[in-house]
SESE-938482 format. One record per residue (C-alpha): residue in three letters; x, y, z. Coordinates in steps of 0.5 Angstrom, whole numbers, plus 500, padded with zeros to 3 digits. Each point is the difference from the previous one (the first is absolute). Last residue first. Example, Ala and Ser with C-alpha at 12.3 -4.5 7.8 and 13.67 -1.06 7.14 Angstrom:
2
ATOM  code  east  north   up
ATOM   SER   527    498  514
ATOM   ALA   498    493  502
// end
This chain:
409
ATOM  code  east  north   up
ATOM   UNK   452    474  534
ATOM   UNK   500    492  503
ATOM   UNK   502    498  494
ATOM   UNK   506    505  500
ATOM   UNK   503    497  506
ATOM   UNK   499    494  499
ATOM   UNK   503    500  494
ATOM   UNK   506    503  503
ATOM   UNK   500    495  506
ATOM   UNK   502    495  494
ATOM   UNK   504    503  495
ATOM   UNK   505    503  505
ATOM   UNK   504    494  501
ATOM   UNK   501    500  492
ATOM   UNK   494    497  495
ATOM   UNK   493    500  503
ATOM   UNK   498    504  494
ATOM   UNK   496    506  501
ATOM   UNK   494    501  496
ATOM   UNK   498    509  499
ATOM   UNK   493    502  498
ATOM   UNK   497    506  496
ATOM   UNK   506    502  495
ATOM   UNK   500    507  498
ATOM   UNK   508    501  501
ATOM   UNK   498    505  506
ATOM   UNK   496    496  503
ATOM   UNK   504    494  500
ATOM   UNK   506    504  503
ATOM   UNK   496    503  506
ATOM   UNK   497    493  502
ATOM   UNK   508    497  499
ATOM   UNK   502    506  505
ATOM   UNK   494    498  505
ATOM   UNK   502    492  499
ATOM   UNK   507    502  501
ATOM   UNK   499    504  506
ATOM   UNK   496    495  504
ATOM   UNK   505    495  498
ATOM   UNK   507    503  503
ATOM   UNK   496    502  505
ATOM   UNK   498    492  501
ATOM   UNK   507    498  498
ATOM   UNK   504    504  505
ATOM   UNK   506    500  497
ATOM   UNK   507    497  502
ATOM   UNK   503    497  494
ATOM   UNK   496    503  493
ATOM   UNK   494    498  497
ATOM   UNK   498    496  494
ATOM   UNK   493    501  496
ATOM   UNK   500    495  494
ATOM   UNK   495    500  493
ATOM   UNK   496    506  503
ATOM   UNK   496    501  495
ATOM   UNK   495    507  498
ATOM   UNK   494    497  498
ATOM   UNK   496    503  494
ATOM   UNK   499    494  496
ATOM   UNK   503    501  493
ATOM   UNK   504    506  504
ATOM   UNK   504    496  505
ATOM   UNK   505    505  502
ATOM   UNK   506    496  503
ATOM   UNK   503    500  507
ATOM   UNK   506    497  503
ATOM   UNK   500    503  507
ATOM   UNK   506    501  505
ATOM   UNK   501    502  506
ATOM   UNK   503    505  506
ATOM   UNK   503    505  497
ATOM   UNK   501    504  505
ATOM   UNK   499    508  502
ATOM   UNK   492    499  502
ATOM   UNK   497    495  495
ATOM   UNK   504    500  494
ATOM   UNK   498    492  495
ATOM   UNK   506    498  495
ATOM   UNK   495    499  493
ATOM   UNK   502    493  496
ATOM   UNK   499    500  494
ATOM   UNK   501    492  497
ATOM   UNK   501    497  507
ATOM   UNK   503    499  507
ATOM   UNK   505    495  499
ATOM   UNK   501    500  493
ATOM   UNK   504    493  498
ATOM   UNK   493    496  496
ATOM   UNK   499    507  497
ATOM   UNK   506    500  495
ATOM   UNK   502    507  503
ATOM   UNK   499    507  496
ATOM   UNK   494    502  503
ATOM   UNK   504    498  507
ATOM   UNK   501    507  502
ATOM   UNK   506    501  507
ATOM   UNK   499    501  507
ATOM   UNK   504    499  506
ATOM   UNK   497    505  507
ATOM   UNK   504    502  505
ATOM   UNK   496    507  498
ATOM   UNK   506    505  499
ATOM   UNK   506    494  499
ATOM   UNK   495    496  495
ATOM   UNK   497    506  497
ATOM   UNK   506    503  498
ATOM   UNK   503    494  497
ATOM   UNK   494    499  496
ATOM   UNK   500    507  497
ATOM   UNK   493    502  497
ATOM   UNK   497    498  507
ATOM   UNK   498    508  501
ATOM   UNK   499    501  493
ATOM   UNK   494    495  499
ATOM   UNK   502    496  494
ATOM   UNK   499    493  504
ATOM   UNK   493    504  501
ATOM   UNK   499    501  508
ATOM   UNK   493    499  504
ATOM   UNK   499    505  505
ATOM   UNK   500    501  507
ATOM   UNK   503    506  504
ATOM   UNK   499    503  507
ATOM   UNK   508    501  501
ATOM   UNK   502    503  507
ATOM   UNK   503    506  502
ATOM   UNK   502    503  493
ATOM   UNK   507    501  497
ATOM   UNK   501    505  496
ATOM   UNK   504    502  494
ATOM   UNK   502    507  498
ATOM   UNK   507    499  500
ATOM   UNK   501    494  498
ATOM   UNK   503    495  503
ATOM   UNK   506    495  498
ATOM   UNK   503    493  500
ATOM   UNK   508    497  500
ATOM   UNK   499    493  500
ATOM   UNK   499    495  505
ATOM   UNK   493    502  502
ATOM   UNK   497    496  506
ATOM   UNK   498    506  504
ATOM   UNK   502    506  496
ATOM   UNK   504    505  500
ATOM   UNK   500    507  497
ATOM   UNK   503    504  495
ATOM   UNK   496    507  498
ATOM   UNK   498    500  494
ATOM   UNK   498    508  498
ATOM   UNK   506    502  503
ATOM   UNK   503    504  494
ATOM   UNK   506    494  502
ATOM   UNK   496    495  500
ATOM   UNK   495    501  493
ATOM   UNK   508    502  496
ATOM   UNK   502    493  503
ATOM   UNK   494    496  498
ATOM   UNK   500    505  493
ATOM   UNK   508    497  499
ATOM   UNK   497    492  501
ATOM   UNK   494    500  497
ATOM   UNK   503    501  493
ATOM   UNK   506    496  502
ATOM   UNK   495    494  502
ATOM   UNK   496    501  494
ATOM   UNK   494    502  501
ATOM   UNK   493    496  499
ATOM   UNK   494    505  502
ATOM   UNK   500    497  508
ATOM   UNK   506    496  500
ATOM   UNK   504    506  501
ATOM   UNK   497    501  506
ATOM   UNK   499    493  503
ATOM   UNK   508    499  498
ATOM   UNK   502    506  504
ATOM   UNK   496    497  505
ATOM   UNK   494    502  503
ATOM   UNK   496    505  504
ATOM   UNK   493    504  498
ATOM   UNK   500    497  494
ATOM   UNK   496    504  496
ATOM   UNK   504    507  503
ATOM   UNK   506    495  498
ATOM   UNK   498    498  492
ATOM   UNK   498    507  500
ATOM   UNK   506    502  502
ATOM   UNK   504    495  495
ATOM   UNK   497    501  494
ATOM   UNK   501    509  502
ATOM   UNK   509    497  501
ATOM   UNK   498    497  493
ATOM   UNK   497    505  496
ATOM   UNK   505    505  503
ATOM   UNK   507    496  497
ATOM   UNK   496    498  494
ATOM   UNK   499    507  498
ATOM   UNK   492    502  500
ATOM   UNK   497    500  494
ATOM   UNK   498    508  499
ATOM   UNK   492    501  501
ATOM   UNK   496    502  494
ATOM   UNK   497    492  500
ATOM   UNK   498    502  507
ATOM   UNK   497    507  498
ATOM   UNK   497    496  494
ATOM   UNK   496    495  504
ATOM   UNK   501    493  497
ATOM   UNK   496    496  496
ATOM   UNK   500    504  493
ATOM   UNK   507    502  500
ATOM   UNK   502    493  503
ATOM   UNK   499    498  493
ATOM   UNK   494    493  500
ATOM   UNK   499    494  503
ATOM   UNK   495    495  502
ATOM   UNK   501    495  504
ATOM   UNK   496    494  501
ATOM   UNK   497    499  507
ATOM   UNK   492    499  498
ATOM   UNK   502    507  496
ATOM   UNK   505    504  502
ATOM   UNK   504    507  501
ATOM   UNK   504    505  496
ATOM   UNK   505    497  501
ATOM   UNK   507    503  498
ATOM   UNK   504    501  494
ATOM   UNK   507    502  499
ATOM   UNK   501    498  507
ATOM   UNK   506    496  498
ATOM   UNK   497    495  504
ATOM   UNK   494    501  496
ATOM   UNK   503    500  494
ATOM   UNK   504    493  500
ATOM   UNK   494    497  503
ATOM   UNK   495    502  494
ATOM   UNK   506    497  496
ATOM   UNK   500    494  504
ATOM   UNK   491    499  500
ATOM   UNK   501    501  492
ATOM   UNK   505    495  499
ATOM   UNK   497    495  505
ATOM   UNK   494    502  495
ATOM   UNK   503    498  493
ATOM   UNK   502    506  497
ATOM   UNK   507    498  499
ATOM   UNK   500    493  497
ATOM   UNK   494    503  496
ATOM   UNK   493    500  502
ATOM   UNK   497    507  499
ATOM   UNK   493    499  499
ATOM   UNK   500    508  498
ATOM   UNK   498    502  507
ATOM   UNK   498    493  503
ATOM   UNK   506    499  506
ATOM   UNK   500    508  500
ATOM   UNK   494    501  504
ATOM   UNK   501    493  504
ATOM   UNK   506    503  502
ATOM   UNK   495    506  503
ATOM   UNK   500    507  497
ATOM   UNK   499    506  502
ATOM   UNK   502    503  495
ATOM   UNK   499    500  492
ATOM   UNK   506    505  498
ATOM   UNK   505    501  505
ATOM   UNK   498    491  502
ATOM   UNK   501    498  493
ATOM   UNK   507    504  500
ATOM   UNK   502    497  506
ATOM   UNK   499    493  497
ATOM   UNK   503    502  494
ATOM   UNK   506    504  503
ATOM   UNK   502    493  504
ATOM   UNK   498    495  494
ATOM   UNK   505    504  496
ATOM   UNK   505    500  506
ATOM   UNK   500    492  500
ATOM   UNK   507    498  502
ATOM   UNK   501    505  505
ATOM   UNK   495    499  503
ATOM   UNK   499    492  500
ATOM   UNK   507    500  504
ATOM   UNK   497    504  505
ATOM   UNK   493    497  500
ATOM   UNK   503    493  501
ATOM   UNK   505    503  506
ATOM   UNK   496    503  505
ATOM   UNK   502    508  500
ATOM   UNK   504    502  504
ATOM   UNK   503    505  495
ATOM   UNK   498    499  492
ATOM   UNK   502    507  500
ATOM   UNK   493    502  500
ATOM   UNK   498    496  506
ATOM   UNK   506    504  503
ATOM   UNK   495    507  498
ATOM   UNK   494    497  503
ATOM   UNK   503    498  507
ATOM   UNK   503    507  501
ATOM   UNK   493    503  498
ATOM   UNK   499    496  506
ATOM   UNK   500    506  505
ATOM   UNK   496    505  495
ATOM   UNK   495    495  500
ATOM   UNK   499    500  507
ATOM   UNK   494    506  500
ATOM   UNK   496    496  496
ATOM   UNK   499    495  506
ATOM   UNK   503    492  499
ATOM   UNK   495    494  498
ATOM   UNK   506    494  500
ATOM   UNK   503    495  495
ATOM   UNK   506    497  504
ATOM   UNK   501    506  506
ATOM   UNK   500    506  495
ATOM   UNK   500    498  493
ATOM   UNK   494    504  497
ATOM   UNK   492    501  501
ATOM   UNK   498    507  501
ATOM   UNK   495    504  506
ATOM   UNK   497    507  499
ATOM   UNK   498    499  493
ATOM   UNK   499    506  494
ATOM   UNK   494    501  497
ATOM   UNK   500    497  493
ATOM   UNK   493    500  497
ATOM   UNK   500    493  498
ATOM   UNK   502    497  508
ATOM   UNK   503    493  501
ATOM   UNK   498    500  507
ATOM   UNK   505    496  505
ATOM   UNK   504    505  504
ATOM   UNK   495    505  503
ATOM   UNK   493    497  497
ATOM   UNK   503    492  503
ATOM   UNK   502    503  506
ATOM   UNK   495    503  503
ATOM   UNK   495    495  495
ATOM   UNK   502    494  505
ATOM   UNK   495    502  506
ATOM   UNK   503    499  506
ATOM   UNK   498    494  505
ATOM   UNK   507    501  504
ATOM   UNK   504    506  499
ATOM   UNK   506    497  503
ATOM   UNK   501    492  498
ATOM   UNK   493    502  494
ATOM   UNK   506    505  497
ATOM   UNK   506    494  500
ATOM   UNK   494    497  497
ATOM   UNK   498    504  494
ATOM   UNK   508    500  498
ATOM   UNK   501    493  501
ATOM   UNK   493    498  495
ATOM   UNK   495    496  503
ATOM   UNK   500    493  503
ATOM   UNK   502    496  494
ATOM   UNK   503    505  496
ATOM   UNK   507    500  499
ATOM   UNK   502    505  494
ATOM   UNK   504    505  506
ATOM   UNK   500    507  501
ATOM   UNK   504    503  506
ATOM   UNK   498    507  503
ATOM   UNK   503    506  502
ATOM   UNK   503    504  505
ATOM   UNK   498    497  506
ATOM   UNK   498    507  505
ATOM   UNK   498    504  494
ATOM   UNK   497    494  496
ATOM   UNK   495    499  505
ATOM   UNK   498    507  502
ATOM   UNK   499    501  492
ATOM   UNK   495    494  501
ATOM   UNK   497    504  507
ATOM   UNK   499    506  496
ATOM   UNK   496    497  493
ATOM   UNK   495    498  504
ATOM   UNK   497    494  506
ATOM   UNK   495    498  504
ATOM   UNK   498    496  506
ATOM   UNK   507    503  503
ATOM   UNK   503    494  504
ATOM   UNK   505    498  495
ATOM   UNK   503    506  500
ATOM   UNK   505    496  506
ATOM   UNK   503    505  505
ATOM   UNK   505    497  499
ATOM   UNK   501    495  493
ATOM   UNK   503    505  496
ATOM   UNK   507    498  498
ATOM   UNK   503    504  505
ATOM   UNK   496    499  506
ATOM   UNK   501    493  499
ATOM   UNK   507    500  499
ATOM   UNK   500    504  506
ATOM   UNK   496    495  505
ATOM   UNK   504    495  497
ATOM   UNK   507    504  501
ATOM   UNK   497    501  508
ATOM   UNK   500    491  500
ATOM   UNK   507    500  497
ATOM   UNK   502    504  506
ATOM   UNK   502    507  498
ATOM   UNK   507    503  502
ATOM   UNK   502    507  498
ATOM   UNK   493    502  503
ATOM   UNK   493    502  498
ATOM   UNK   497    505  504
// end
């Protein structure tokens, strides 16, 4: 039974339970369509991201739990432009940052869209070119009703439009412009390049046919699923979890505690008011290992992984290399309930290596456990990416014995 008071160690263990780690499916030797849904249920969605050094986020926030999967699971259930119209199950819009999001939120977000409509929080530039430009807003929707699914490059060479508004940057604005505003939708990608197309030959009627939730709903049902994905957290670790505005969350936090669906506790080391789920459970001990993707959902908040996991962490892609201190992209290491490393890694597909540019460790670890469980965690992972060798660096503390771990595999 979980009490009123947890330790930080417990709020790990139900963290991790939350967020899909324990038990871990990484150990079945194959996987269907029932463990990605079982995935998304417990963390709610996954978020895209463009940088593709190792592998995309969204397919290794997979591989942290499912392990060596095969990437069609996901790609056939949100990916897949398909002519004949068969309505999706997975969508993309704005949840947390650019996300893959379950059907069966569309009606929670619709609050979003309609805002977006109003040119409200928006990002400024294509707010500002909306208004400006509304022809070329409805002659790009126009182009997607009649010739959808479309890709930017599609419209880019339709009709050799080059003027001041037809230009690519002003094409790619007004797609954003209707996709936020859910005018349109994705219908899938190709090579990473969305294609779109009207959310009616996408989305499954019988959630297009479902009324929009009002935003005072949307919001308190946001923020259940962002607890029921956390576990525990703050009102800021919920919120934060699909980008609400501190006063939308603020008045659903309020409604979730006094329906006793979070209940208030405290946590060891906390300084801020926090809160449990009412179905959250907390795991006698913590068997997991994986590598985590900057954009992996349970490191999304950086001040939470720190107070939760004693554990500072920060992307330095967009750092000038001579002033990173751990490297380009860098993936933290759970082994058990801590993160008790850091890897900077990249998919080196010319010579089919997976590098491992530096390895740090964490204070007080057992570096020859820490070591053997990165070299069969590094195996996996290069299977997995179709790479036949792994070369480790000798940069970091950790460089050296890790190499010599993984050469004597």
């Amino acid at each position: 039974m979980i009490h009123q008071s947890l330790s930080n160690r417990q709020a790990r263990r139900i963290a991790l339970k939350a967020q899909g780690f324990l038990p871990q499916l990484r150990k079945r030797k194959r996987h269907d369509r029932r463990h990605l849904d079982a995935v998304f249920d417990q963390i709610g969605l996954l978020q895209i991201d463009s940088v593709n050094v190792l592998d995309r986020a969204h397919y290794l926030t997979l591989f942290a739990r499912l392990g060596d999967y095969d990437r069609s699971l996901i790609d056939n259930a949100a990916h897949a432009v398909d002519s004949r119209k068969i309505p999706k199950d997975y969508f993309e819009y704005w949840g947390h940052e650019a996300s893959i999001l379950p059907v069966s939120l569309y009606p929670a977000l619709k609050w979003r869209m309609d805002r977006a409509a109003r040119h409200e929080g928006l990002w400024g530039g294509i707010s500002r070119y909306a208004k400006e430009n509304p022809h070329v807003i409805e002659a790009v929707f126009k182009d997607i009703e009649i010739q959808g699914p479309v890709a930017v490059s599609d419209l880019d060479k339709r009709g050799g439009r080059t003027g001041a508004w037809w230009g690519w940057n002003d094409t790619k604005i007004a797609l954003e412009f209707l996709f936020w505003s859910g005018r349109i939708t994705s219908a899938g990608r190709t090579r990473f390049a969305r294609s779109y197309d009207l959310p009616e030959r996408v989305l499954p009627a019988h959630i297009l046919n479902q009324p929009a939730m009002d935003e005072r709903a949307a919001h308190r049902h946001l923020m259940e699923v962002a607890a029921r994905s956390h576990g525990v957290g703050s009102e800021k670790c919920l919120r934060d979890y699909f980008r609400l505005k501190p006063v939308d969350a603020r008045l659903a936090l309020q409604e979730l505690v006094e329906d006793r669906v979070l209940i208030p506790v405290e946590i060891e080391g906390w300084d801020v008011p926090t809160y449990l789920h009412r179905d959250a459970e907390m795991p006698s001990r913590a068997t997991c290992q994986s590598l985590l993707a900057p954009f992996d959902s349970l490191i999304w908040m950086r001040d939470r992984a720190e107070t939760l996991f004693d554990f500072h962490y920060r992307i330095e892609i967009y750092v000038p290399k001579e002033k990173r201190q751990f490297g380009y992209y860098v993936l933290p290491f759970l082994m058990g309930d801590r993160l008790v490393a850091r890897l900077d890694l990249k998919a080196n597909r010319q010579e089919g290596i997976l590098e491992v540019f530096a390895a740090h460790g964490e204070a007080r670890i057992d570096t020859g456990k820490v070591c053997a469980a990165l070299a069969h965690e590094l195996r996996l992972m290069a299977g997995w990416l179709g790479l036949a060798n792994i070369r480790v660096h000798e940069s970091g503390d950790l460089g050296v014995p890790l190499k010599q771990t993984v050469s004597s595999l």
